[in-house]
C-alpha positions as MATLAB code, in Angstrom:
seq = 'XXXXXXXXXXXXXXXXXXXXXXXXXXXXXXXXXXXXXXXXXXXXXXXXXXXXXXXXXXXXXXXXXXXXXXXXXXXXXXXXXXXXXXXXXXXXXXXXXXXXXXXXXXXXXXXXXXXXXXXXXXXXXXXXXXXXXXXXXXXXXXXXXXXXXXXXXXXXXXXXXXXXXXXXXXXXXXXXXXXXXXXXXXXXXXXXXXXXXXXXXXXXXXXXXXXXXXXXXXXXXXXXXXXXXXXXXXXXXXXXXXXXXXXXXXXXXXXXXXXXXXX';
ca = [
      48.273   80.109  -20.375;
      48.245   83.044  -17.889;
      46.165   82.467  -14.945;
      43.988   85.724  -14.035;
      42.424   83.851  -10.709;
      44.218   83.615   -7.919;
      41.609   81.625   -6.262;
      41.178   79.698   -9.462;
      45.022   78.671   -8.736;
      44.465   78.072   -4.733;
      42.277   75.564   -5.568;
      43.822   73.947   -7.856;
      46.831   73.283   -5.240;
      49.154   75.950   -7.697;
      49.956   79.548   -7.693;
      50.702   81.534  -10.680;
      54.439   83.374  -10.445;
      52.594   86.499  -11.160;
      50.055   85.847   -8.376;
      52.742   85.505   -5.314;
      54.504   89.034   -6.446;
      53.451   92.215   -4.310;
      54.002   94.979   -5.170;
      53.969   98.870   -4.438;
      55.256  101.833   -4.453;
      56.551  103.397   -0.803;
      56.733  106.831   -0.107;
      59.977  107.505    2.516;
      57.690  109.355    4.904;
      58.783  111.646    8.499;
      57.704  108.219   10.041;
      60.609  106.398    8.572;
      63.823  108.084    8.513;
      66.051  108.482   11.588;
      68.442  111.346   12.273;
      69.863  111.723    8.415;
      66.860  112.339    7.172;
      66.730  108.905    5.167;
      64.963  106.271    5.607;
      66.038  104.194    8.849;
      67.891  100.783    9.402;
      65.011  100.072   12.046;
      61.945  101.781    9.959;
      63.513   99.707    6.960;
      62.496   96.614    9.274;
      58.867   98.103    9.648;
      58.592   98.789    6.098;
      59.474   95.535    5.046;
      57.299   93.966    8.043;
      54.299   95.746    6.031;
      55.166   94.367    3.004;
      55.659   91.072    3.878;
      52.248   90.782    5.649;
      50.087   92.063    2.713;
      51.901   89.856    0.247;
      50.444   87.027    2.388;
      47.711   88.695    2.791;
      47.646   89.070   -0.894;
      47.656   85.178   -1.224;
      45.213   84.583    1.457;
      48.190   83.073    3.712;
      48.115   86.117    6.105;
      48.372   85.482   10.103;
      44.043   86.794   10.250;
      43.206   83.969    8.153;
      45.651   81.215    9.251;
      43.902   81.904   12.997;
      40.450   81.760   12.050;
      41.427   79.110    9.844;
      43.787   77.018   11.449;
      44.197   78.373   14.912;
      47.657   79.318   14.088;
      50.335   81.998   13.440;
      53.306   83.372   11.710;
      56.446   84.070   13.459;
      59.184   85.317   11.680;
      62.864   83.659   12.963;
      65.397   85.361   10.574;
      65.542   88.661    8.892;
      68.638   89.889    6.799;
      69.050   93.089    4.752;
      71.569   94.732    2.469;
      71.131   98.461    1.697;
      72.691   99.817   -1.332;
      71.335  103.503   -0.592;
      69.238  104.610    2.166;
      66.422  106.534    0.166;
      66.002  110.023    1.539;
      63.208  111.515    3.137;
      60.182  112.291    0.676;
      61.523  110.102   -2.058;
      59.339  107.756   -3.332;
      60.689  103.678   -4.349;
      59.313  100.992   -5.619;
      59.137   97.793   -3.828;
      58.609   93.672   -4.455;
      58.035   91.414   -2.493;
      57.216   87.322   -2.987;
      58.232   83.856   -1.639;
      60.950   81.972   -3.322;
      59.936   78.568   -1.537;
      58.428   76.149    1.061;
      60.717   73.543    2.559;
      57.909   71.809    4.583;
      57.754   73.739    7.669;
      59.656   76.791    6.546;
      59.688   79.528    4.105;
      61.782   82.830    2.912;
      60.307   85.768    1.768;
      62.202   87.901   -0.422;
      61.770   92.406   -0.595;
      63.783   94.653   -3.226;
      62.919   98.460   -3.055;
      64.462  100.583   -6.231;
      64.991  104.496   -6.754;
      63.668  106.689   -9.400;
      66.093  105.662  -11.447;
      65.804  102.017  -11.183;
      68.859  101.393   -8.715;
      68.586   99.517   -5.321;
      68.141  100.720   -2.366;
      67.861   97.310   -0.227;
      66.955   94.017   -0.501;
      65.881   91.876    2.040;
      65.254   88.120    3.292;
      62.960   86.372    5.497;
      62.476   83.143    7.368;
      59.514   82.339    8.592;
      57.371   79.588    9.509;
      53.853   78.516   11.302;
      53.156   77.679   14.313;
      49.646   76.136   16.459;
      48.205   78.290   19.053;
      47.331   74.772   20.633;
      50.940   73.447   20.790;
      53.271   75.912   19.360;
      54.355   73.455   17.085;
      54.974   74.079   13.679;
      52.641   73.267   10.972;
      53.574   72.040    7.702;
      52.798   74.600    4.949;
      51.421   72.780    2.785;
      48.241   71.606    4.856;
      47.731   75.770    5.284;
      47.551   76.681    1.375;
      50.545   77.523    1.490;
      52.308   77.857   -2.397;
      54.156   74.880   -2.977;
      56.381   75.476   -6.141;
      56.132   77.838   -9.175;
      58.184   80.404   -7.035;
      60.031   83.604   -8.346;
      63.281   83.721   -9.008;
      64.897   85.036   -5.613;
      66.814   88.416   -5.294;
      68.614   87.833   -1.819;
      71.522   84.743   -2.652;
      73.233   85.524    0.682;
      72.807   82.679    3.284;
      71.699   83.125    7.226;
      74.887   82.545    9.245;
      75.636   81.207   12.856;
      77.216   84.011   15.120;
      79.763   83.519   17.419;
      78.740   82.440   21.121;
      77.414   84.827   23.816;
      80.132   86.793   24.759;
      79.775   87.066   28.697;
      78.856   90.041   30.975;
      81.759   92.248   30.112;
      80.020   92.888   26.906;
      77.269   94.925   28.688;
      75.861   98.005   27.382;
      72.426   98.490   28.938;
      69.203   97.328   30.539;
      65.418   97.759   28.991;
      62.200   96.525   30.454;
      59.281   95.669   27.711;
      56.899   98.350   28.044;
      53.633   98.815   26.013;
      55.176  100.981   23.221;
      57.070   97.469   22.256;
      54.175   95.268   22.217;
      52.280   94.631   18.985;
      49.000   92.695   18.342;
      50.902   88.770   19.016;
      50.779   90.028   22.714;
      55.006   89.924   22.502;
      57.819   92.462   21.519;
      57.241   93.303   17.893;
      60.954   92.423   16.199;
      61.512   95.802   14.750;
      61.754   96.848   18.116;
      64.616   94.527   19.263;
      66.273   96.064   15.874;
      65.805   99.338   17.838;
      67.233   98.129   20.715;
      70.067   96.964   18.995;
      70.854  100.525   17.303;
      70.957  101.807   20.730;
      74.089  100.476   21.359;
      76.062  103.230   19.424;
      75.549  106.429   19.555;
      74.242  109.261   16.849;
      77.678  110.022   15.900;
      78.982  106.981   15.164;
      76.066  105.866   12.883;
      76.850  109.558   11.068;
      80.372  107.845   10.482;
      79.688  104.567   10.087;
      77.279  103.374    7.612;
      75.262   99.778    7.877;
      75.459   97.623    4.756;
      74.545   94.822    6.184;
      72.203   93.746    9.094;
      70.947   90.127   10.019;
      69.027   89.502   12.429;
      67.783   85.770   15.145;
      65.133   85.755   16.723;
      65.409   83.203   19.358;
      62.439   83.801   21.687;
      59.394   85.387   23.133;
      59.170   88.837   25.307;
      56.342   90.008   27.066;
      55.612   93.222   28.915;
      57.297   93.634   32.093;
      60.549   91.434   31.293;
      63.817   93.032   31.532;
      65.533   92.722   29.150;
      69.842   93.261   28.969;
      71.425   94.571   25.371;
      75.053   93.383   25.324;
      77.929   94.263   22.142;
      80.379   92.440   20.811;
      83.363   93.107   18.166;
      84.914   90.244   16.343;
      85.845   89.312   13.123;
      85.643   92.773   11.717;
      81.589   92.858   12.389;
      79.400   94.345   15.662;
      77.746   91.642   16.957;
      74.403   92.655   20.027;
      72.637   90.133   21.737;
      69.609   90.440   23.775;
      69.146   88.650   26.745;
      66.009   88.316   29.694;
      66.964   86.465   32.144;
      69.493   83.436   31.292;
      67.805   83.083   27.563;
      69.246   84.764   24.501;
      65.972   86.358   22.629;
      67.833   88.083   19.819;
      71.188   88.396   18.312;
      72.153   90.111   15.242;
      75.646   90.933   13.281;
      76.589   94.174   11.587;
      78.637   94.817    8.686;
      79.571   99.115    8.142;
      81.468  101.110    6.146;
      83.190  104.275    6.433;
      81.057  107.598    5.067;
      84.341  109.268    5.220;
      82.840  112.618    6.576;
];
């Protein structure tokens, strides 16, 4: 029997497959391409940031009610995404997103956007988990509400990997202090932003020649305004590897796969 209440299902301690899915249509606005005039590697990050906050929000899991509720919050540790076809500017795609499970303290979160014409544009995965603002420990899910089992079918099959070790200071690129432009509403550098950061290490013509198919992305810790931050770039093993350091800690790291454009 279809279930047409999701809090019907919440109670109950089960959530329909129909009730997890978000979705909704995206149009590619001037906000969200970059310099092609498509929708952006780093604006893809935002995009899918949105949609992964009002599917939660959609199943009453969202970081507003897990503070007044529990006195805790989201953070979000790993981020991969494969783009088929950046969508140009003005078109308009159609996106999913859902969770495909709970392992105790962790979940992943799953996106797919599609063209007119039903083909891909990008998929994505996330890792996240919750932690107490008393302890920063993390919670288990399943004392939050959290869905338990019943889960879609997942879209992203490609695993998080471990990337090589910190290169050393030769692979130095540049310098950035956290300034309140990078700051969102946990009080810390919003992660699209250390996506941004990452970019920066090539220039505008290379990313004309070199498309990304593949971007995944670690975060490893906590910036705050005022921190200086050092963006360092690595080749090996036919991918671009950037790490982000403050101080002696590693905060973010990230690998790139391209391919040629051939123009």
């Amino acid at each position: 029997m279809k279930c047409t209440s999701l809090r019907l299902c919440k109670t109950a301690c089960f959530f329909c497959m129909e009730n997890v899915v978000f979705e909704v249509p995206r149009l590619i606005s001037s906000a969200f391409i970059d310099s092609t005039v498509r929708l952006g590697v780093a604006q893809t990050w935002m995009l899918v940031q949105d949609n992964v906050t009002e599917c939660l929000g959609r199943i009453e899991c969202d970081g507003v009610t897990y503070k007044k509720k529990y006195n805790a919050f989201w953070v979000f540790t790993k981020t991969k995404i494969h783009f088929e076809h950046r969508p140009d500017w003005r078109e308009v795609v159609s996106t999913r997103t859902f969770p495909i499970d709970n392992s105790g303290l962790r979940t992943h979160l799953n996106t797919e956007a599609f063209e007119k014409d039903g083909s891909l544009a990008f998929s994505a995965n996330y890792e996240a988990c919750v932690l107490s603002f008393e302890n920063h420990r993390p919670l288990k899910l399943t004392t939050l509400g959290y869905p338990a089992d019943n889960f879609p079918t997942p879209v992203f099959s490609s695993q998080f990997t471990r990337f090589p070790a910190f290169p050393g200071e030769d692979s130095f690129v540049f310098e950035q202090e956290v300034r309140f432009c990078h700051i969102d509403m946990s009080q810390h550098m919003n992660n699209a932003e250390y996506v941004k950061l990452a970019l920066s290490v090539f220039t505008n013509e290379y990313l004309k020649v070199y498309e990304i198919r593949d971007i995944e992305a670690h975060y490893t810790g906590e910036c705050k305004e005022g921190q200086k931050l050092r963006v360092y770039r690595h080749e090996a093993d036919g991918k671009t590897y950037v790490y982000i350091k403050e101080s002696e800690r590693t905060v973010f790291e990230c690998s790139i796969d391209f391919v040629s454009t051939n123009k």
